[in-house]
Every structure is written in C-alpha cells, then in structure tokens.
PQR file of N, CA, C, O and H, with PARSE charges and radii, in Angstrom:
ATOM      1  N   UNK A   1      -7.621   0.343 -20.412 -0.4000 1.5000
ATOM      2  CA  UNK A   1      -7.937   1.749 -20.352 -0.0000 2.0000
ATOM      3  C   UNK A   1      -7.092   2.473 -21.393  0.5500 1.7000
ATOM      4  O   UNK A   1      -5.939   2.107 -21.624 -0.5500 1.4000
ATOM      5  N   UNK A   2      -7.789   3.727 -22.162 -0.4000 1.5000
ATOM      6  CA  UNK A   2      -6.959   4.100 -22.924 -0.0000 2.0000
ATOM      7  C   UNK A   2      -5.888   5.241 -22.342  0.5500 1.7000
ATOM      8  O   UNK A   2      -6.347   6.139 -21.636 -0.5500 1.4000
ATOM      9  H   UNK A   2      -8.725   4.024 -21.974  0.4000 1.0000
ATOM     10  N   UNK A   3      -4.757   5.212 -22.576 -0.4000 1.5000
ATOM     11  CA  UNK A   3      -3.802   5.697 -22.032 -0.0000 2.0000
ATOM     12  C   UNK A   3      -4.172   7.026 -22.511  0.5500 1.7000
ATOM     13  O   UNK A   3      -3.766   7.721 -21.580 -0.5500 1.4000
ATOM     14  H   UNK A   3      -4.384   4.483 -23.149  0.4000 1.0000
ATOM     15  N   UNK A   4      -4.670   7.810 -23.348 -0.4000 1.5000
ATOM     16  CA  UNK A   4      -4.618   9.243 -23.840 -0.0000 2.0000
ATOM     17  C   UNK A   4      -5.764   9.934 -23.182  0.5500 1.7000
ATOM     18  O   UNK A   4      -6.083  11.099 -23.418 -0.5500 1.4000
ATOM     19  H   UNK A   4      -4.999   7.245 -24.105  0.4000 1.0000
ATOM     20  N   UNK A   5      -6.476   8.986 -22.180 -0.4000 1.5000
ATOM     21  CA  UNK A   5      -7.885   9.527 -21.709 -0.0000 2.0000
ATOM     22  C   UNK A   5      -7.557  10.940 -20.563  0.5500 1.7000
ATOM     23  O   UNK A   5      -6.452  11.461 -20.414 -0.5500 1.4000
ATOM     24  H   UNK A   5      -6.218   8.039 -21.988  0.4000 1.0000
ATOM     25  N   UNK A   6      -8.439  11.219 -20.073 -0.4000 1.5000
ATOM     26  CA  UNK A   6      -7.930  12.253 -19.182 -0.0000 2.0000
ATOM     27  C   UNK A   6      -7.648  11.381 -17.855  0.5500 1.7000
ATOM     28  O   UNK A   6      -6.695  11.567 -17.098 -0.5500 1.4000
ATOM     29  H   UNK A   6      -9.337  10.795 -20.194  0.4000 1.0000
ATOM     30  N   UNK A   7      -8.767  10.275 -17.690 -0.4000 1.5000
ATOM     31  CA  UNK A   7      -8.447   9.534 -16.163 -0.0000 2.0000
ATOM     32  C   UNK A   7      -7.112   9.250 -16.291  0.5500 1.7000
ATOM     33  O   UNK A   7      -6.361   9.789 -15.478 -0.5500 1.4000
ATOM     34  H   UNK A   7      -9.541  10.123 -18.305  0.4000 1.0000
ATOM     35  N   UNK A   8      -6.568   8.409 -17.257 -0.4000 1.5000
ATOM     36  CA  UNK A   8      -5.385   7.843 -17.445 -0.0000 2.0000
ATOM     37  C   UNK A   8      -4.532   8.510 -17.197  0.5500 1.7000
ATOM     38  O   UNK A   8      -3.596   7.972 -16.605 -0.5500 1.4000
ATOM     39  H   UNK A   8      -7.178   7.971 -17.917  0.4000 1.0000
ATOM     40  N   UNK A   9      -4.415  10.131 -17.546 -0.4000 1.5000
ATOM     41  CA  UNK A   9      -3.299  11.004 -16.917 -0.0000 2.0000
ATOM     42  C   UNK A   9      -3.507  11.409 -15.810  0.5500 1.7000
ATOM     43  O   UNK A   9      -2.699  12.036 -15.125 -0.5500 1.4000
ATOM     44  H   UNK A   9      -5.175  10.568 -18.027  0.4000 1.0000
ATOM     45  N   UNK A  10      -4.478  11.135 -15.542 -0.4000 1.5000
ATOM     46  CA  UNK A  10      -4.458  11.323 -13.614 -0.0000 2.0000
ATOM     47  C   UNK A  10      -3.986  10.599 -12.941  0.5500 1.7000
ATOM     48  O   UNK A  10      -3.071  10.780 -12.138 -0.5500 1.4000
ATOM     49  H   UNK A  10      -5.135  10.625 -16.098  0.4000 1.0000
ATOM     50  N   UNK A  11      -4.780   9.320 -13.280 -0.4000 1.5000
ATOM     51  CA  UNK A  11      -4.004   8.177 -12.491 -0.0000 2.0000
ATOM     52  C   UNK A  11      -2.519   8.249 -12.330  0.5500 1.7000
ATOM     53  O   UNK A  11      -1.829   8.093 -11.323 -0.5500 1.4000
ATOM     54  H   UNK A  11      -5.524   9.174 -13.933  0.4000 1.0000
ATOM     55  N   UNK A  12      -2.157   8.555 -13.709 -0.4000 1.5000
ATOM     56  CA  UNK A  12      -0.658   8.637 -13.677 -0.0000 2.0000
ATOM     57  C   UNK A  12       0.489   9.692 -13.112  0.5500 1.7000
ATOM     58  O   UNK A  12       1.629   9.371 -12.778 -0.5500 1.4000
ATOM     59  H   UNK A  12      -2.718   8.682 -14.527  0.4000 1.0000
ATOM     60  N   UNK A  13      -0.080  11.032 -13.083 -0.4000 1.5000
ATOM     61  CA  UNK A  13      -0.008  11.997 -11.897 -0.0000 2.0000
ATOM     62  C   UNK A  13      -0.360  10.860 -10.230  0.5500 1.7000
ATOM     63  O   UNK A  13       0.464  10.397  -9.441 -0.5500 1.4000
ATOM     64  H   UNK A  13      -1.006  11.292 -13.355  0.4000 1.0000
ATOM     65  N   UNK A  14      -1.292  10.789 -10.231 -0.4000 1.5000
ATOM     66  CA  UNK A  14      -1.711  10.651  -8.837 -0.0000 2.0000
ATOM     67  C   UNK A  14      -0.572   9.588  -8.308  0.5500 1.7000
ATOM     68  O   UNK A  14      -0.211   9.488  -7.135 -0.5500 1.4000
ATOM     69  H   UNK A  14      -1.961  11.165 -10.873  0.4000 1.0000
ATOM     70  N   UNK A  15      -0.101   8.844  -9.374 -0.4000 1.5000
ATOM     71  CA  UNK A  15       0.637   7.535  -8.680 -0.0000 2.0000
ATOM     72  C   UNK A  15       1.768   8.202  -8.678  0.5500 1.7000
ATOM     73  O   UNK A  15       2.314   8.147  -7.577 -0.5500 1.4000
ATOM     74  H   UNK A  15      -0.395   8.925 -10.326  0.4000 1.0000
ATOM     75  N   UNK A  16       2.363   8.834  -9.499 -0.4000 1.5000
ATOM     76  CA  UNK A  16       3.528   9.964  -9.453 -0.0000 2.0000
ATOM     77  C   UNK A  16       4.166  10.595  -8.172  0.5500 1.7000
ATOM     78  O   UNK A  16       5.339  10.457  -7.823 -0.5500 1.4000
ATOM     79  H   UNK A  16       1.919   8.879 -10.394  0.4000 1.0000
ATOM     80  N   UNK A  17       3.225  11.287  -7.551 -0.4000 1.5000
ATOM     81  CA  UNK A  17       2.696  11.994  -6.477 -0.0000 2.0000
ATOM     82  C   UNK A  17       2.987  11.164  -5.177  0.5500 1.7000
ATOM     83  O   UNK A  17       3.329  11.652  -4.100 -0.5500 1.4000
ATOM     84  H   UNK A  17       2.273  11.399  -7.835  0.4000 1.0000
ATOM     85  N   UNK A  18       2.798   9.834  -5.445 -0.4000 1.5000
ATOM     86  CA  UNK A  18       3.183   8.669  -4.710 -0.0000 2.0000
ATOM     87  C   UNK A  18       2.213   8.011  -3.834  0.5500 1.7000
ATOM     88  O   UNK A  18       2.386   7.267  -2.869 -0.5500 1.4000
ATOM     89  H   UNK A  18       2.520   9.437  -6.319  0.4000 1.0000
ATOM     90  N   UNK A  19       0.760   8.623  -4.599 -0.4000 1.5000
ATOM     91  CA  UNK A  19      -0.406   7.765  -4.106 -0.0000 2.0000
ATOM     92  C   UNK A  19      -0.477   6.128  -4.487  0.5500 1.7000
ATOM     93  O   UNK A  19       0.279   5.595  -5.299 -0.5500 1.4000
ATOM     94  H   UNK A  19       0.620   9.228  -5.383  0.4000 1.0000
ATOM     95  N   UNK A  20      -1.441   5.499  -3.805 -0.4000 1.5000
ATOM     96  CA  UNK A  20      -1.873   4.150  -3.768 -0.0000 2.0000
ATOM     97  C   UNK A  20      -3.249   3.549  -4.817  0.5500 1.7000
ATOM     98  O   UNK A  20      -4.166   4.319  -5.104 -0.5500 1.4000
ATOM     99  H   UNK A  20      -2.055   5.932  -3.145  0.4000 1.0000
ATOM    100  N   UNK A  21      -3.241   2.949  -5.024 -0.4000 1.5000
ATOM    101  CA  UNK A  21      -4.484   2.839  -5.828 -0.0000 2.0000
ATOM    102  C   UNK A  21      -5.351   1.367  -5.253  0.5500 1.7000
ATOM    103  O   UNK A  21      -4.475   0.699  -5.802 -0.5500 1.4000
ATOM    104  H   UNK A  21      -2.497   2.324  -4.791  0.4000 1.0000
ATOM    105  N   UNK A  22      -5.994   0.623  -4.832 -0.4000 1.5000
ATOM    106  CA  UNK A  22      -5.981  -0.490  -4.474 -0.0000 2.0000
ATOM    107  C   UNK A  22      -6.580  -1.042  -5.429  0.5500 1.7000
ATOM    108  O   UNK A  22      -7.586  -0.501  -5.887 -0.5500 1.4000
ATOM    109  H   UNK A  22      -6.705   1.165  -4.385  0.4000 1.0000
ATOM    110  N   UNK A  23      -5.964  -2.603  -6.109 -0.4000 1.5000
ATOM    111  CA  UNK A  23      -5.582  -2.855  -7.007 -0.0000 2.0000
ATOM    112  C   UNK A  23      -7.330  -3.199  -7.912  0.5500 1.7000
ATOM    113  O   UNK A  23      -7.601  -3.166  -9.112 -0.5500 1.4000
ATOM    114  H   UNK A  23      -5.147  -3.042  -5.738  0.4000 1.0000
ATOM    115  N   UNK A  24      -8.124  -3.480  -6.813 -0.4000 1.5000
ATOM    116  CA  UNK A  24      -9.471  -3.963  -6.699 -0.0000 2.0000
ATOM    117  C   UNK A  24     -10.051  -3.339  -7.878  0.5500 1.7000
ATOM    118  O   UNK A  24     -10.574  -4.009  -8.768 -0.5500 1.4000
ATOM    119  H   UNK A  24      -7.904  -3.508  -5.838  0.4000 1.0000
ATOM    120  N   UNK A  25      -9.937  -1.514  -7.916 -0.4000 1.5000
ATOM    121  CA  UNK A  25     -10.472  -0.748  -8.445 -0.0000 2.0000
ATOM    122  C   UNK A  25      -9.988  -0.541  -9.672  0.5500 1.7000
ATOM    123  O   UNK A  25     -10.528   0.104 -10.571 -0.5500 1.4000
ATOM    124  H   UNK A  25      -9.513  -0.969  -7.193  0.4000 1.0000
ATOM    125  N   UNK A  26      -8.683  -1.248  -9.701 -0.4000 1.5000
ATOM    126  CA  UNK A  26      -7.986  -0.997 -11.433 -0.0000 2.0000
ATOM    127  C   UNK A  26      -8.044  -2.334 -12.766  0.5500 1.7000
ATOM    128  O   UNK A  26      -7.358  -2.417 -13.785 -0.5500 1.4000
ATOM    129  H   UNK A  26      -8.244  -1.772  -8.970  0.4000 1.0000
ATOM    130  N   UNK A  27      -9.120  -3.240 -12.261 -0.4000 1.5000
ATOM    131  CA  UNK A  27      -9.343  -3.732 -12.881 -0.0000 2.0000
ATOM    132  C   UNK A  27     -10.557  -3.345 -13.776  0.5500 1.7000
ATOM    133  O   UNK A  27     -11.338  -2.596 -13.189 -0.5500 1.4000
ATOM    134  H   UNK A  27      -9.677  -3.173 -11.433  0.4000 1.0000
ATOM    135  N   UNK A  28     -10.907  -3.664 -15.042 -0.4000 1.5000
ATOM    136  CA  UNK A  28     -11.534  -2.653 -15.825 -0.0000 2.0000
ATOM    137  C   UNK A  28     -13.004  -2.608 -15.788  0.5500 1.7000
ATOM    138  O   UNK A  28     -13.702  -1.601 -15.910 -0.5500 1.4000
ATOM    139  H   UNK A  28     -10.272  -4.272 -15.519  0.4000 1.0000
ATOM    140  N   UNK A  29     -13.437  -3.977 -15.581 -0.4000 1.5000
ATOM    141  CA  UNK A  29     -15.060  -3.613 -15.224 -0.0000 2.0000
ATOM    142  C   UNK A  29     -15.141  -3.311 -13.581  0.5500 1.7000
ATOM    143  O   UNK A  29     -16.230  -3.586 -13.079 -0.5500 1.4000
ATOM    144  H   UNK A  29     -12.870  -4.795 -15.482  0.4000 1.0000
ATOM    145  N   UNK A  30     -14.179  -2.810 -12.741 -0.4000 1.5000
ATOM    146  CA  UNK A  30     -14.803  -1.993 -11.692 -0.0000 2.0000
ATOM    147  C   UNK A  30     -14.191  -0.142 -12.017  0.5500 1.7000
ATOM    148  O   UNK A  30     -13.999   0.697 -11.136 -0.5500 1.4000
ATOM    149  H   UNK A  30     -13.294  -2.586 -13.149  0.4000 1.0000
ATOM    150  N   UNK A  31     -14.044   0.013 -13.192 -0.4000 1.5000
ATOM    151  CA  UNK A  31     -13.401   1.632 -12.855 -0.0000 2.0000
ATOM    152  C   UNK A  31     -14.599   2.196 -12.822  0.5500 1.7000
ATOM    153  O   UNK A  31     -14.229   3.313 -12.461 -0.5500 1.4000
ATOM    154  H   UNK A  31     -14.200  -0.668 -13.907  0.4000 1.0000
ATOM    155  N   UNK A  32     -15.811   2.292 -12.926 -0.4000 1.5000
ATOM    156  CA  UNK A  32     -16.351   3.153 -12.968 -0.0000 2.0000
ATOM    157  C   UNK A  32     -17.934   3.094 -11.608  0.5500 1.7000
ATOM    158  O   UNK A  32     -19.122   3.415 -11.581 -0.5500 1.4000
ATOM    159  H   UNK A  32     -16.111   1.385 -13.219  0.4000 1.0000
ATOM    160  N   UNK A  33     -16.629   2.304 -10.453 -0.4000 1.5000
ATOM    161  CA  UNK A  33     -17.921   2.050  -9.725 -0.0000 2.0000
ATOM    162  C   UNK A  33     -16.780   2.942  -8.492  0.5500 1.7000
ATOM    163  O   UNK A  33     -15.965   3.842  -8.698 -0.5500 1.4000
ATOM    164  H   UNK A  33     -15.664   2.043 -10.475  0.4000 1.0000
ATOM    165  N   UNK A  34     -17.225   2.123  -7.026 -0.4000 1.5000
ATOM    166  CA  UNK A  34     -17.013   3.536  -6.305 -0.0000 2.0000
ATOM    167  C   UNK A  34     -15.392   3.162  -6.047  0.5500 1.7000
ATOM    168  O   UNK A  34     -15.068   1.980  -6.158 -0.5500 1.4000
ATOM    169  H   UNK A  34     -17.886   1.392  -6.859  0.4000 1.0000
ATOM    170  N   UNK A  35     -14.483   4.058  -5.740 -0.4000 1.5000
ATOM    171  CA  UNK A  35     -13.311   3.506  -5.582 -0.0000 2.0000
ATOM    172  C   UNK A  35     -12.495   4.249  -4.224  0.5500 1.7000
ATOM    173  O   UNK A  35     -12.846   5.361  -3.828 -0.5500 1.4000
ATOM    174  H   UNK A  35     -14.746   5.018  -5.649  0.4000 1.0000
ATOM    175  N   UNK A  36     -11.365   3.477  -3.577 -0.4000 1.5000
ATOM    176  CA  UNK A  36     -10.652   3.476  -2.613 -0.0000 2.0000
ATOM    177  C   UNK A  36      -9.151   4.087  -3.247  0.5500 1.7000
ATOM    178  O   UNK A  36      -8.597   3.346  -4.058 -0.5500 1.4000
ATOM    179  H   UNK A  36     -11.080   2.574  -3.899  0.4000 1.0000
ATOM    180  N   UNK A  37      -8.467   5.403  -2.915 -0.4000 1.5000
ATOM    181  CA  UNK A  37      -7.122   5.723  -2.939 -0.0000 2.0000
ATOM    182  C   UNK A  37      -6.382   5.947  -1.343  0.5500 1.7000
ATOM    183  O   UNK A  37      -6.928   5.876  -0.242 -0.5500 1.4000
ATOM    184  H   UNK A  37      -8.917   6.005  -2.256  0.4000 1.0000
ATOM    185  N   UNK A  38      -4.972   6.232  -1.677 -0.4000 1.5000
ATOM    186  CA  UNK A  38      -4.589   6.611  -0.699 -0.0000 2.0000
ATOM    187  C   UNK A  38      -3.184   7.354  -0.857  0.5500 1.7000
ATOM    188  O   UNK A  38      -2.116   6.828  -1.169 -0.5500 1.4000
ATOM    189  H   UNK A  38      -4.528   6.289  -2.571  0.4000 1.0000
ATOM    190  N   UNK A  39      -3.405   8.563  -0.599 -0.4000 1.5000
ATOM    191  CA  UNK A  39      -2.483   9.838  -0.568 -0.0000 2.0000
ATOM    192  C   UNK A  39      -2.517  10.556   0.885  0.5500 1.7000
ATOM    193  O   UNK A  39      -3.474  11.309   1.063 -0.5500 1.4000
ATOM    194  H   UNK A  39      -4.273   8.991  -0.345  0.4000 1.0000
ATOM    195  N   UNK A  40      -1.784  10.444   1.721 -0.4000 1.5000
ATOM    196  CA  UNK A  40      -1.828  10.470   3.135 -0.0000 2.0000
ATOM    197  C   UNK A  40      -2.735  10.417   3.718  0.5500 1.7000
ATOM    198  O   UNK A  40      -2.731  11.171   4.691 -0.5500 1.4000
ATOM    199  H   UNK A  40      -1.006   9.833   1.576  0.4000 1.0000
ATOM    200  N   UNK A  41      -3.905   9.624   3.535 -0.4000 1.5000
ATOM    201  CA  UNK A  41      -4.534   9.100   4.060 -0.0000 2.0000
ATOM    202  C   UNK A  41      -5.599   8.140   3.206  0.5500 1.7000
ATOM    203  O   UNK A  41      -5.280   7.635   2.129 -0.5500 1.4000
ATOM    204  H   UNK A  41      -3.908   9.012   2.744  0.4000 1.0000
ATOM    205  N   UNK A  42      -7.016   7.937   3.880 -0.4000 1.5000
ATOM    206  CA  UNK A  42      -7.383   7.116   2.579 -0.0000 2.0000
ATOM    207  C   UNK A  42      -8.645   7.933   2.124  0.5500 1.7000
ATOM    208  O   UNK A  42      -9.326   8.592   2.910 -0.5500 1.4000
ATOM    209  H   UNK A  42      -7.275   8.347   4.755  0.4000 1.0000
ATOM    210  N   UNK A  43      -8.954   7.795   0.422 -0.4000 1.5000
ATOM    211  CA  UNK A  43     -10.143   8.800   0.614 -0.0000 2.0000
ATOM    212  C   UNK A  43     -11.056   7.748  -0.951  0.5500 1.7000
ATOM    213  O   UNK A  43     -10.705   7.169  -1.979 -0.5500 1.4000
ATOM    214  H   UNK A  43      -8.401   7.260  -0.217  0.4000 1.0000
ATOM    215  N   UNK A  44     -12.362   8.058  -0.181 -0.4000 1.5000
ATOM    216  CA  UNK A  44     -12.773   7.189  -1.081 -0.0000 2.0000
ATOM    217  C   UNK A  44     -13.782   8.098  -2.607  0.5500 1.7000
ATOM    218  O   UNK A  44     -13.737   9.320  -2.756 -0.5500 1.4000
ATOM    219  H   UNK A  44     -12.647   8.529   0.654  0.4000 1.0000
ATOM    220  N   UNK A  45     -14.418   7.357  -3.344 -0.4000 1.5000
ATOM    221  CA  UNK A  45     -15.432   8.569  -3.892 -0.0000 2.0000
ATOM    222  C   UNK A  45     -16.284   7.103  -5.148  0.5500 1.7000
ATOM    223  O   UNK A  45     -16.244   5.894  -5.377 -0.5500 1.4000
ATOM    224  H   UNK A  45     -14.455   6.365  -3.223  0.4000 1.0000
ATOM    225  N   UNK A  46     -16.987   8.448  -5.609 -0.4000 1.5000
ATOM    226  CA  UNK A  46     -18.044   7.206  -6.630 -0.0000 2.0000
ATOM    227  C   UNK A  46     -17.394   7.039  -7.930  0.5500 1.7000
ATOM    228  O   UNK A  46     -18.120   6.721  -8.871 -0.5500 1.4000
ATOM    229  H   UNK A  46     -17.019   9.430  -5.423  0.4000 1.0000
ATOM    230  N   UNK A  47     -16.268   7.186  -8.112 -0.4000 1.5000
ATOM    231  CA  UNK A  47     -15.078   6.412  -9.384 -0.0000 2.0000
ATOM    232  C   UNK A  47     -14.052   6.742  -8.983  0.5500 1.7000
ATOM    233  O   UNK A  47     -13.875   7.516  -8.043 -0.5500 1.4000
ATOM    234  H   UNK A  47     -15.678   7.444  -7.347  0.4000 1.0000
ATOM    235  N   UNK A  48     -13.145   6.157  -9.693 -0.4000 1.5000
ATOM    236  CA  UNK A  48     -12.035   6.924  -9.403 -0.0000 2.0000
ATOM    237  C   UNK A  48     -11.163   7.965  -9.274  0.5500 1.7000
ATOM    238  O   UNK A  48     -10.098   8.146  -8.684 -0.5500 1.4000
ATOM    239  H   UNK A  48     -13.289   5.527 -10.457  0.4000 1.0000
ATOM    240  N   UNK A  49     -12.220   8.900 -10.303 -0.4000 1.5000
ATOM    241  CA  UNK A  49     -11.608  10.114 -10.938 -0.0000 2.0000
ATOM    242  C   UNK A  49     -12.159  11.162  -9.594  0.5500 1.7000
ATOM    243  O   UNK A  49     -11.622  12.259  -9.445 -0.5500 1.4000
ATOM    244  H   UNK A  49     -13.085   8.753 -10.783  0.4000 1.0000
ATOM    245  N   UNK A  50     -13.022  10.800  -8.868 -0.4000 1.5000
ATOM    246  CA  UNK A  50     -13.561  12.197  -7.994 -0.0000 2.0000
ATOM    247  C   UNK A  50     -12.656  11.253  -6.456  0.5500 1.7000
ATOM    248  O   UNK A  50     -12.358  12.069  -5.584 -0.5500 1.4000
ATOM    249  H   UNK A  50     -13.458   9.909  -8.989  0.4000 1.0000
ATOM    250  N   UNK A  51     -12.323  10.054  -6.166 -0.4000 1.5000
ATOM    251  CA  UNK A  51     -11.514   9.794  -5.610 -0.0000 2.0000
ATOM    252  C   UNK A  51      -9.901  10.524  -5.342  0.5500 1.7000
ATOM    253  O   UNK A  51      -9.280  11.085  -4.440 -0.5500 1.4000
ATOM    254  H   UNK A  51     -12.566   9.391  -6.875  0.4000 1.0000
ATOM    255  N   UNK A  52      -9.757  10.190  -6.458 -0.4000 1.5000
ATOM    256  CA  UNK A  52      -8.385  11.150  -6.487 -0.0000 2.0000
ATOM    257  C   UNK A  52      -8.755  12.738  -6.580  0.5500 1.7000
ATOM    258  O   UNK A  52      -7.925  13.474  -6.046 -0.5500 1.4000
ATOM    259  H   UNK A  52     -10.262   9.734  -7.191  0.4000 1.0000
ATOM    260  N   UNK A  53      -9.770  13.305  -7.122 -0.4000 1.5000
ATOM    261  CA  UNK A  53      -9.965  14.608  -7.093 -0.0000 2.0000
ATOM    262  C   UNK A  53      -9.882  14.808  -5.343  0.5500 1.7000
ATOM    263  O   UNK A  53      -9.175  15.747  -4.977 -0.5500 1.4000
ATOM    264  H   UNK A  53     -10.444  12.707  -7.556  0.4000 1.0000
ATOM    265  N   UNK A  54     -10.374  14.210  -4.554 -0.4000 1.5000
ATOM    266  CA  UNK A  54     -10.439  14.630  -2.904 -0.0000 2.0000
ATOM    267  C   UNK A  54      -9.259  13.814  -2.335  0.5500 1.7000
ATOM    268  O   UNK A  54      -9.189  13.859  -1.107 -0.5500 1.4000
ATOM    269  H   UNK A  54     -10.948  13.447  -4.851  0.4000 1.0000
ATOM    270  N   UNK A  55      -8.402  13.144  -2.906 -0.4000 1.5000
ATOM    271  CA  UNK A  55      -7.212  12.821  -2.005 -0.0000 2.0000
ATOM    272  C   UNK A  55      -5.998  14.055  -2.504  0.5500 1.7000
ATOM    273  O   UNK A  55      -4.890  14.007  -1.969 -0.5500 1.4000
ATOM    274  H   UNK A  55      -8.459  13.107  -3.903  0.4000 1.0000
ATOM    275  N   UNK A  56      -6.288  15.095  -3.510 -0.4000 1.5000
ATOM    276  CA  UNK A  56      -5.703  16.114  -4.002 -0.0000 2.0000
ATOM    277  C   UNK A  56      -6.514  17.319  -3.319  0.5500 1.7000
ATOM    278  O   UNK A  56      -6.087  18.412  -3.691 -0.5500 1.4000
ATOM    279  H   UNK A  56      -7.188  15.134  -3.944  0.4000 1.0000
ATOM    280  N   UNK A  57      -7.443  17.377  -2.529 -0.4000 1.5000
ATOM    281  CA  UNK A  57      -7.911  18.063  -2.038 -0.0000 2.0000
ATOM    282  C   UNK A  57      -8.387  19.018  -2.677  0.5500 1.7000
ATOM    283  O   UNK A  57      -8.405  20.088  -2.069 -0.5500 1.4000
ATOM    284  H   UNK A  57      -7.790  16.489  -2.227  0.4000 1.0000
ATOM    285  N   UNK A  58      -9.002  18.998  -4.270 -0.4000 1.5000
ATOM    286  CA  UNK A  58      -9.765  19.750  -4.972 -0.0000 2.0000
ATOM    287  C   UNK A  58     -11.312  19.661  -5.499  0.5500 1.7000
ATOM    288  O   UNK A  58     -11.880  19.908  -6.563 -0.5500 1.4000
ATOM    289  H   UNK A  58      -8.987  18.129  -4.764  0.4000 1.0000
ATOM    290  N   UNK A  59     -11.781  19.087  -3.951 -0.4000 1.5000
ATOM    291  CA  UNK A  59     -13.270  18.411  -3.981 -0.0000 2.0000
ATOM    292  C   UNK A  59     -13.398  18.433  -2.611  0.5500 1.7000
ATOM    293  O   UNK A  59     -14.420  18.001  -2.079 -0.5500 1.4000
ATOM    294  H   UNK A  59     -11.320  18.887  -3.087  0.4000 1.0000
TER
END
C-alpha cells in the first residue's frame, strides 16, 4: 500500500488511536473487500476505509 495515500493515513491514525485491525484485511488483495476493525468495540463496513469511518463514529 502506498504510504502517502489517504487510507494509509488513516489506518495510521486509527491504529494510533489504539484501534485493531484484523490482520485478514491487511493483506493487499483483500483491502478493498469488506473489512473487520475494532475501536471499543467491533465495527465492520465494505473496505476498510468506511470501517474505520464508523468505528470513529463519523458514518
């Protein structure tokens, strides 16, 4: 993944933050299918990027 992307600085916020990522979803031919986080609780979505958008509670 390219590190300058916008996901990439999320991810990197989100793990910051002291979320989970399960590891399943960070391999590169699954990022863009549906994915599993977990930031006090678990929240899922159809990539990763709207995943973490609702474990930030801005979705």
């Amino acid at each position: 993944m390219n590190s300058d992307s916008p996901v990439a600085k999320l991810i990197d916020t989100f793990l910051q933050r002291g979320g989970r990522i399960d590891k399943y979803y960070l391999r590169g031919t699954n990022q863009s299918k549906r994915s599993l986080v977990y930031l006090h609780g678990w929240f899922s979505g159809q990539n990763i990027k709207s995943a973490i958008l609702k474990a930030f509670g801005k979705v």
